[in-house]
N, C-alpha and C positions, 0 to 999 in steps of 0.2 A: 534891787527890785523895788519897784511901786505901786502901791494901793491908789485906786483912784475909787474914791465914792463919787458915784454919778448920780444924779438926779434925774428920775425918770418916773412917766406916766402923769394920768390926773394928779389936777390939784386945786386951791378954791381960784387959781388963777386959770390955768391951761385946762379947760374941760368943764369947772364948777364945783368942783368936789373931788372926795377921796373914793381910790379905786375898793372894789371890794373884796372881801375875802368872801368864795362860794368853796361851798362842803371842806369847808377845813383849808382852800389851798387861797392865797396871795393870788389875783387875778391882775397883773397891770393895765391897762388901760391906755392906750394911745393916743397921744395930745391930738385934738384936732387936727386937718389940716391946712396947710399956711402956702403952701408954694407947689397947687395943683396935681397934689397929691391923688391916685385913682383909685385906690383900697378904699372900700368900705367898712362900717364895723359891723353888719350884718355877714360878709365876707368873711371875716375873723369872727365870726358867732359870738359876739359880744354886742348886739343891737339892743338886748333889753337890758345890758348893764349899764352900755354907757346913755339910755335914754333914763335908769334910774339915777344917775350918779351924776349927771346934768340936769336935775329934774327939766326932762323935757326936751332941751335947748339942743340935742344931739342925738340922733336916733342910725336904724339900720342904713340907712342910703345916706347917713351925714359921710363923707372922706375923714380920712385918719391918718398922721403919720407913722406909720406900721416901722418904730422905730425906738428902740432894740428890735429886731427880729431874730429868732432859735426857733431850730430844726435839726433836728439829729444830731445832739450832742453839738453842735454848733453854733453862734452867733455873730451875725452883722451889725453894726453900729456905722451909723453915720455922725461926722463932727464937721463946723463949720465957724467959721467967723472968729469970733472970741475966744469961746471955749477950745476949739481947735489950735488956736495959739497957743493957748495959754499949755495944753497937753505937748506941744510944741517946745515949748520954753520951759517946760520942766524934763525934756528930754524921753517922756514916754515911750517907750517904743518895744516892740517885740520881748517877751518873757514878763511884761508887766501883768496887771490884773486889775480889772475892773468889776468893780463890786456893786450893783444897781440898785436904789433903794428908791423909796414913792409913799406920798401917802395912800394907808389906807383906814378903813373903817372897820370896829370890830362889829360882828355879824347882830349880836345880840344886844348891845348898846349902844352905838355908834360910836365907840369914842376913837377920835380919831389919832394917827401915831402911825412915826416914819418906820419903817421896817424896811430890811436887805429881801429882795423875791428872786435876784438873777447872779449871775458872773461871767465872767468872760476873759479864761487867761487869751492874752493877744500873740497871736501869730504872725499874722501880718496886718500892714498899712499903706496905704497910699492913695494917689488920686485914682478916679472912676475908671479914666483909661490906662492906670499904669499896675492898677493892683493886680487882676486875673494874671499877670506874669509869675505871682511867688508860684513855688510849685506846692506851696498850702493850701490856695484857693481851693475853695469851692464856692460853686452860682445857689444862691438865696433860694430858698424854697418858692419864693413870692418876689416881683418887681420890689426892689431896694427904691423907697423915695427917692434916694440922695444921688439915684442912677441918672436921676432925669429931673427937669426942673431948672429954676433959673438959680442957682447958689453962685455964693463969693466962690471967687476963685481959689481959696485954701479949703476947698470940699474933701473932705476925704474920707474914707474907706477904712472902717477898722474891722479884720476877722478873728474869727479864735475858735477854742473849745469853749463849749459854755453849756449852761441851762439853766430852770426857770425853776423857782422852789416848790415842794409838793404838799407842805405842809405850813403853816402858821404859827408854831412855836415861839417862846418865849427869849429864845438861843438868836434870832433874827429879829428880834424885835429891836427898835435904836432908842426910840424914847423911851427917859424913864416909866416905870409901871408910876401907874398913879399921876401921873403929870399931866395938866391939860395944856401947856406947851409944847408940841410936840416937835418944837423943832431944838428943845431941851433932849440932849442924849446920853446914854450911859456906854461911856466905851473904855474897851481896855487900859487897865494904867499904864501900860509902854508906851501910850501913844501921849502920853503927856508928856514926854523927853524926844516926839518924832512929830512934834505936829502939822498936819497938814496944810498942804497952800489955805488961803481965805480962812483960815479956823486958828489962828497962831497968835492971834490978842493974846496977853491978859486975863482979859475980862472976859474973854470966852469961855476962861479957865475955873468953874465955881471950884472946883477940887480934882485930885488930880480922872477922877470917874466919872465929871461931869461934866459936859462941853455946851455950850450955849452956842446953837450952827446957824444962829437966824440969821437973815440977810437973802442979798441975790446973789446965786451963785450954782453954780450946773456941776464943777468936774474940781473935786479938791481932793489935791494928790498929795500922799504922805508915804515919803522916802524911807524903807524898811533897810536899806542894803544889805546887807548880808546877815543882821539878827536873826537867832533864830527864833527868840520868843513871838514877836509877830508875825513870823514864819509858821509856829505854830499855828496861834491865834486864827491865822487864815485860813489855813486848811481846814482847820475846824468848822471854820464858817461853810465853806465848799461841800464839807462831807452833810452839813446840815442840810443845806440848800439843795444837794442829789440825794437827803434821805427818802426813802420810802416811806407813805402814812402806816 
């Protein structure tokens, strides 16, 4: 099996800022959009978040790429170009799990810090025209970006079970507490002997709890296979992620 941390939602690059947390829950925020995307974020009732969280620069009629989308126990994800490869070349595919994480901002301080808001064990994959054949499929609550649009030809379609977290706990948080780097994180010690693609320096490694994830980088996948201590760890995460406040 494999963990994929994905990188998703606002940030001071895609958007301007960190998405927010409203009444307690992780709200992500949907990067702009880039390739004639027709969702609005007024559409997704997120017009006053994402006009505060861009001071300004993105409001209700700004487009959005509506991507991760979850609905009913369910989510769609679109992959393309690079990142697509690369989930390619590490062999990704059906029974994996992807675990979605973004900046955001704490309500009462602002301080900012990456935290897990989603997941997605994957069911199926494939391109635009070849996916609806698994007998997994189901059609997106809302038009999928990645349905339409001019993309690289390695466009593809990833579906699964999933959802969106309900709460803001301490258990989904990835930077350490206290840390104004937030792309400074505290994670499990198994994963110090399983490290993920892009994260496997060294120097990444301040101890075996401490990982230094900075850089460019979207989708780094770390190979659990049949352990079951990060077997656990996961679920753990999952159960968090579907707790009730």
């Amino acid at each position: 099996m494999k963990i994929v941390f994905s990188r998703k939602g606002f940030d001071t690059k895609f958007g301007g800022g960190p998405s927010p947390i409203i009444d307690g829950k992780p709200v992500s925020l949907p990067i702009p959009a880039s390739n004639g995307e027709a969702t609005t974020y007024a559409e997704r009732g997120l017009a006053d978040a994402a006009a505060l969280a861009s001071k300004g620069k993105h409001g209700g009629n700004s487009t959005c790429h509506d991507d991760p989308m979850f609905g009913d126990g369910h989510c769609w994800l679109g992959q393309v170009g690079a990142a697509q490869g690369h989930l390619r070349n590490q062999n990704v595919g059906t029974g994996d799990v992807f675990l979605f994480f973004g900046l955001f901002a704490e309500p009462d301080t602002g301080e900012r810090h990456h935290r897990l808001f989603g997941f997605m064990r994957v069911l199926a994959t494939g391109s635009p025209e070849t996916i609806a054949e698994s007998d997994r499929w189901r059609d997106p609550p809302r038009p999928h970006p990645h349905f339409r649009g001019d993309w690289h030809r390695n466009n593809a379609i990833w579906f699964g079970a999933g959802g969106t977290a309900r709460t803001a706990g301490e258990v989904l948080r990835l930077t350490l507490p206290g840390e104004r780097r937030w792309s400074r994180w505290r994670v499990p010690e198994w994963m110090a002997a399983r490290r993920p693609t892009y994260l496997n320096g060294d120097w990444r490694w301040i101890d075996r709890r401490t990982l230094d994830t900075r850089g460019i980088w979207q989708e780094a996948v770390c190979d659990i296979g049949q352990a079951e201590e990060p077997r656990r760890w996961l679920e753990s995460i999952i159960a968090e992620i579907e707790r009730e406040p």
